[in-house]
N, C-alpha and C positions, 0 to 999 in steps of 0.2 A: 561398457558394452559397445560394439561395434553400431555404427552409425548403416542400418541394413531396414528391411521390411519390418513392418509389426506386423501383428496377430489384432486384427481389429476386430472380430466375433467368432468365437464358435459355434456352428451350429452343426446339430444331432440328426436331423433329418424328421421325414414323417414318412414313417412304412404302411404301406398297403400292400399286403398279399407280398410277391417274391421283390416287391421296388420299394426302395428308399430314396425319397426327393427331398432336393435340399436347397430349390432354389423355387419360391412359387409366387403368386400375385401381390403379397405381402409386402416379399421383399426384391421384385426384380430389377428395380434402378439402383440397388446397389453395387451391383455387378457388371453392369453395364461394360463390354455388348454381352457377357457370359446371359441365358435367361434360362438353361435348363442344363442342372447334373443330376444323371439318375443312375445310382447304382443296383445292377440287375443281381440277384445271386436266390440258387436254389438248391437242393441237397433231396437225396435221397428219390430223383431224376428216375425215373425208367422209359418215358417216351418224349417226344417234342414237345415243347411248350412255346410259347409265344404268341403272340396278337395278331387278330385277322387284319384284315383289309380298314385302312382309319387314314383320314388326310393331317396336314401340314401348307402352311402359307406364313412367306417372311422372313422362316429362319434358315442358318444352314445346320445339318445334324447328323455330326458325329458319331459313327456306332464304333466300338470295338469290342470285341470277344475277347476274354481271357482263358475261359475254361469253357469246351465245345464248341461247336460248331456254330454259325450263324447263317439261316437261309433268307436272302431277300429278295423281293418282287415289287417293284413300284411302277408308275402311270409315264415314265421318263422311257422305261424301254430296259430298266437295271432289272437282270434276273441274274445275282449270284450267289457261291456259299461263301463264307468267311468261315477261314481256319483261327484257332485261336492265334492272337497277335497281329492278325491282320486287321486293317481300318478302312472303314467305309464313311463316305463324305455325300450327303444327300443334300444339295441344293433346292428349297422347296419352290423359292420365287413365288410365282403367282397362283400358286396349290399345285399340289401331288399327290398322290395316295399311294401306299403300300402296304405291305404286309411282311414280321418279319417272326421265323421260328427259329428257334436254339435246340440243336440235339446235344444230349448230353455227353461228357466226357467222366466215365466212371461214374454213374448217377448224380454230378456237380456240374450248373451252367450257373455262368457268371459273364455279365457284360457292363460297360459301361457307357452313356449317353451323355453326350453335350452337345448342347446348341448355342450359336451366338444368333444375334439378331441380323440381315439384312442392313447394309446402308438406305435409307430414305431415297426415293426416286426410282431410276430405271431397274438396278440392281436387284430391288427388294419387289417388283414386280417383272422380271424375268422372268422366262418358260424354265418350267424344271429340268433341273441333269443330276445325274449321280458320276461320283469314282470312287475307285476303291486300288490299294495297294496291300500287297502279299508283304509278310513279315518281314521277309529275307532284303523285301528292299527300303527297307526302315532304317536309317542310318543307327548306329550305336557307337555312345560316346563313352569308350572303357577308361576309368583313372583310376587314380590309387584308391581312394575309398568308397567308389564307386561306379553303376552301370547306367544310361542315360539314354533311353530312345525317342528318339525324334519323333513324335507322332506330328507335329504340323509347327512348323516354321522351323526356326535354325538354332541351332545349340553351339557353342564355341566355335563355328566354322563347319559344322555338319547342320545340312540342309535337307529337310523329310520334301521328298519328289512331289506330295502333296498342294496343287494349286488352288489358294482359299482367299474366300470371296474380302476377307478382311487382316488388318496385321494382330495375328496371334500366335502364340507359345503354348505348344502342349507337350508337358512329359510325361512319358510314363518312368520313374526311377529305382532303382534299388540302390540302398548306403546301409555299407556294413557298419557293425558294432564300434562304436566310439569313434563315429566316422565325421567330417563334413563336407559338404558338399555347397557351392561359392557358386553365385549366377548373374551378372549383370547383364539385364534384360535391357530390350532396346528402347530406351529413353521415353516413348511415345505410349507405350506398354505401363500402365501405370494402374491399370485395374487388374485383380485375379484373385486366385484363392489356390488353399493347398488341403489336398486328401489325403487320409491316411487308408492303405489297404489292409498292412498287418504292419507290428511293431509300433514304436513311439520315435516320435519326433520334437526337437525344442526349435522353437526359431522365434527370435526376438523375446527370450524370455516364459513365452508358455509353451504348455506341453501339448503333445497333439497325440490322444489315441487313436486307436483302429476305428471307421466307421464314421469317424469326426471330420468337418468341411473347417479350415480357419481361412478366413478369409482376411486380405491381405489390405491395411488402412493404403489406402492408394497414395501412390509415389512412383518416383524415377530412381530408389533407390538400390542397391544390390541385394537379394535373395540369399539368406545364410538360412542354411539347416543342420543340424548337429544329430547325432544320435547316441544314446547312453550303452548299455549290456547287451541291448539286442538290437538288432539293424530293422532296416524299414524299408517296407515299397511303398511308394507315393506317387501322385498325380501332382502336377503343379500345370496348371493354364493362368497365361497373363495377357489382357487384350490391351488392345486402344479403345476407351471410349469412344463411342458414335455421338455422345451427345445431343440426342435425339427421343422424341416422345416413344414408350414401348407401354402399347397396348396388349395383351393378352387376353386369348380366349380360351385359354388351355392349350391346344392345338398348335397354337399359330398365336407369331408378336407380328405387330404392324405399326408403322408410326403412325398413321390414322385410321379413322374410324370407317373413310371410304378405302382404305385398300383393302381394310380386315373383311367391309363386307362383298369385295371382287374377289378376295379367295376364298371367302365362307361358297361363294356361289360356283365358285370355279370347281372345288371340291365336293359340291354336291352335283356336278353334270358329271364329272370323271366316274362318281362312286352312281350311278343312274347307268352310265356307257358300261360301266360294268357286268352292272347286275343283266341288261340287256343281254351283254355277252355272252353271259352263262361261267364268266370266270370265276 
């Protein structure tokens, strides 16, 4: 066997209601800087669903749609929609609040969330910003057994427009039937994990169903994925460790306990300016 990544855990996730989480207080320094993946999915849709007005402090967070629409509105000044394919990149810094809804596509919404944590210091208490980038300008990396888009950092020489607060790798992929698909990630990049959305995947040995997180025993080594009878879409993120204490309070990671409680409080004057408002 090829000298490539392992499969150091699988994990199933914990569902509540339309979200399945797979990263929670348990186990968050393993993943380091990864501290939140949450897969959204809901069926048989007739009107808007999603979460009112709620903060964030620490982390940056990832939204992307697959299936429908996604409307968001945060304390930064971000009011957009996201088409499916499109990625939104929420910098929380020193809190934020927002609120975000998914209109259905054919009564089917589906999204997906990752968060990394903030560097310690000035970065990870910075004023919040959002961006966000349209489909179309998502680099895609076509080869023989496969499609590869860029959602944040660089792939064989294709680089997603996306500027993020840390060195990370996000794909979203699809590899056909009896396919493989080969990834030497940048050296520094030595934490991550790999999702399966539909289809099965082998890599170092086990098998990775639909729905299933494997996460990757940490290395500098190269990323092999193989596919049997039927092909696979997958998620692969691989970061740099921060190296660093990751406090969580659900909401919000913080390397200490005084910055968690400058955004606990920050986020509760934003969500008070609010209600004021009448928003």
């Amino acid at each position: 066997m090829k000298n490539t990544k392992k499969i150091n855990k699988i994990r199933y996730g914990h569902k509540t209601g339309s979200i399945t989480a797979f990263i929670d207080a348990d186990n968050l320094n393993e993943l380091d800087p990864f501290v939140l993946w949450d897969h959204f999915e809901a069926k048989e849709i007739i009107r808007t669903t999603g979460l009112d007005y709620h903060g964030h402090s620490g982390v940056d967070a990832i939204s992307y749609p697959v299936t429908g629409r996604l409307r968001h509105l945060d304390s930064s000044g971000s009011h957009v929609t996201l088409n499916s394919g499109d990625i939104h990149v929420m910098t929380s810094g020193n809190g934020i609040i927002h609120k975000d809804t998914m209109t259905p596509q054919d009564g089917r919404v589906e999204s997906f969330s990752l968060w990394t944590a903030l560097p310690a210091g000035h970065k990870e208490m910075d004023d919040a910003s959002s961006s966000n980038v349209s489909s179309h300008q998502i680099p895609l990396v076509e080869e023989i057994d496969s499609a590869t888009k860029v959602l944040i950092g660089n792939y064989k020489g294709s680089v997603s427009p996306i500027k993020y607060s840390i060195p990370v790798t996000y794909l979203d992929i699809i590899i056909a039937p009896y396919g493989v698909w080969h990834f030497q990630p940048d050296k520094s990049q030595t934490t991550g994990f790999v999702y399966i959305r539909s289809g099965r995947a082998y890599i170092g040995g086990n098998q990775l169903h639909p729905h299933q997180m494997g996460t990757l025993t940490p290395s500098s080594l190269p990323l092999e994925i193989r596919t049997g009878s039927i092909g696979t879409r997958l998620f692969v993120s691989l970061g740099e460790p921060l190296h660093q204490p990751l406090i969580s309070s659900g909401c919000s990671v913080h390397s200490s306990a005084v910055n968690m409680s400058l955004g606990t409080q920050n986020i509760k004057r934003l969500m008070a300016a609010k209600k004021m408002s009448g928003l």
